[in-house]
N, CA and C of each residue as an Amber inpcrd file, in Angstrom:
protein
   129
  -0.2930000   5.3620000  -8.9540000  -1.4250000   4.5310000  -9.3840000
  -2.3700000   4.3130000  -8.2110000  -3.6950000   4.6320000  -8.3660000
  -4.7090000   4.1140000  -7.3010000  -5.2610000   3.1470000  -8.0430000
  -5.2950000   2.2140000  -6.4970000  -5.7280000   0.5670000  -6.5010000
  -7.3530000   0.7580000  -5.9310000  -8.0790000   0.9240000  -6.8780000
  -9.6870000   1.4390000  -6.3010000 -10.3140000   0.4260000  -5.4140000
  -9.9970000  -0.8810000  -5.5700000 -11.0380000  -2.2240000  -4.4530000
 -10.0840000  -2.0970000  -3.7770000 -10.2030000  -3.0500000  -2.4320000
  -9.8400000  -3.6620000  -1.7110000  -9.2060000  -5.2430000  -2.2790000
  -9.5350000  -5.4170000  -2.9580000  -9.5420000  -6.9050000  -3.4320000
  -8.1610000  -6.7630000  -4.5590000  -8.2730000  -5.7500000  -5.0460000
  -6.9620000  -5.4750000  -6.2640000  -5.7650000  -4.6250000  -5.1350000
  -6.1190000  -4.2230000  -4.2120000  -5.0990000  -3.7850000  -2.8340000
  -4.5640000  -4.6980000  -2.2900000  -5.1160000  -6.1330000  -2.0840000
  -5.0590000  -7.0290000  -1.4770000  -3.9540000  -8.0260000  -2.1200000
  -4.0860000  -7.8260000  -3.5470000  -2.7550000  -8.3790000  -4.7260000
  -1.9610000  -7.7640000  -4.6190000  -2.0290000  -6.6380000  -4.8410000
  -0.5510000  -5.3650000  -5.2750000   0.0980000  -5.7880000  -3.7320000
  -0.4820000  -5.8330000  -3.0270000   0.3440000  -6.1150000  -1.6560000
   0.7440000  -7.2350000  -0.9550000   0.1400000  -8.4140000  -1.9870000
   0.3640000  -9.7670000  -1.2930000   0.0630000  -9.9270000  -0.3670000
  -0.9210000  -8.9360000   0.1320000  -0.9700000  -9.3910000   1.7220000
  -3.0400000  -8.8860000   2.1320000  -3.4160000 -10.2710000   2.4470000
  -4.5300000 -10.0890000   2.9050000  -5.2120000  -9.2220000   4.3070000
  -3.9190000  -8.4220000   4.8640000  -4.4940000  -7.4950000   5.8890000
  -4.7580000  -6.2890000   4.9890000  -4.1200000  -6.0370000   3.5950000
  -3.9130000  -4.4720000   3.1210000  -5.5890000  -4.6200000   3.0980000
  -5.4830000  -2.9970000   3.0420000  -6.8990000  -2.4760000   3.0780000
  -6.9850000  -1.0630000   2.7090000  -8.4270000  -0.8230000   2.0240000
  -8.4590000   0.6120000   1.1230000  -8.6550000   2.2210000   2.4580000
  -8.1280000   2.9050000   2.8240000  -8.4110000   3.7030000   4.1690000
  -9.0040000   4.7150000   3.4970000  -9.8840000   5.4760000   4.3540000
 -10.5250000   6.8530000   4.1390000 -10.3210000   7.5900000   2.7710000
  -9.1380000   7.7100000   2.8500000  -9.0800000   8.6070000   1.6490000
  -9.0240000   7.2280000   0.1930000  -9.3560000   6.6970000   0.5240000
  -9.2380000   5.5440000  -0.8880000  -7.8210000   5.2610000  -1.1850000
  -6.7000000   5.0980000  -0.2880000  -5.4860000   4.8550000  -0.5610000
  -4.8790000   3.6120000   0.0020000  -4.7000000   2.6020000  -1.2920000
  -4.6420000   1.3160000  -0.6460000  -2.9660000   1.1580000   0.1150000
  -3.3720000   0.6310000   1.7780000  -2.5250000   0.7210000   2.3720000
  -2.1680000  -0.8210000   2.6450000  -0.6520000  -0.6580000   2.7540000
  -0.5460000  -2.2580000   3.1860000  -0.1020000  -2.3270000   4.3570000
   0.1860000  -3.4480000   4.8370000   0.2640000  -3.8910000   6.6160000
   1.6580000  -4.2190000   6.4680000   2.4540000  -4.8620000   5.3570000
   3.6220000  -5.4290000   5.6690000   4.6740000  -4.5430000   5.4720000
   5.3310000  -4.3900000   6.2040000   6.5160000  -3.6830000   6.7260000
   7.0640000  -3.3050000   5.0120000   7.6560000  -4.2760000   4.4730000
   8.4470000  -4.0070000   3.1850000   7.7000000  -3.3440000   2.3290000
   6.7070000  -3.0410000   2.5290000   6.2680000  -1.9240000   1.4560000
   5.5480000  -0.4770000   1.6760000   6.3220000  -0.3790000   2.9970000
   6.6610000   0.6400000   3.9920000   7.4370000   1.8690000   3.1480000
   7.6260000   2.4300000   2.2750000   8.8140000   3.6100000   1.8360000
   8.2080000   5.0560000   3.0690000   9.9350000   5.5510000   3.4170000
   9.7490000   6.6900000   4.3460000  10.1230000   7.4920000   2.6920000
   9.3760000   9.4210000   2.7270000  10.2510000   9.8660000   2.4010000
  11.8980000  10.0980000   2.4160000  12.6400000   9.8920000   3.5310000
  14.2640000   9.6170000   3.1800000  14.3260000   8.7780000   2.1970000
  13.8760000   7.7890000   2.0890000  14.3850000   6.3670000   1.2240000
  13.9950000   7.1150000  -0.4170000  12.5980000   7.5150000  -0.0870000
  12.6040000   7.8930000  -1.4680000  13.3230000   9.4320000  -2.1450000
  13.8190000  10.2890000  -1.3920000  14.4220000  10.9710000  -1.5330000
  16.1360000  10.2540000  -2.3900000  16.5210000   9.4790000  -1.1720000
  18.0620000   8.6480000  -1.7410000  17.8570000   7.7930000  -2.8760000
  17.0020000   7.4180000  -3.5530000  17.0760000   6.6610000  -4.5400000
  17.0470000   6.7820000  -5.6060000
């Protein structure tokens, strides 16, 4: 799912540092919503 604002990035992540980067992919700042490929591979 792409989160197109900043402002709807800013919910999905609970966290008022996330922010939309270059490629329009809302990134978040807080650690826990961090996934490495390994993790998502094992699950």
């Amino acid at each position: 799912e792409v989160i197109s604002t900043e402002e709807s990035c800013k919910t999905f992540c609970n966290d008022d540092n996330a922010h939309i980067d270059e490629e329009g992919i809302c990134v978040c700042e807080t650690e826990e919503f961090i996934v490495t490929d390994e993790e998502e591979t094992n699950a």
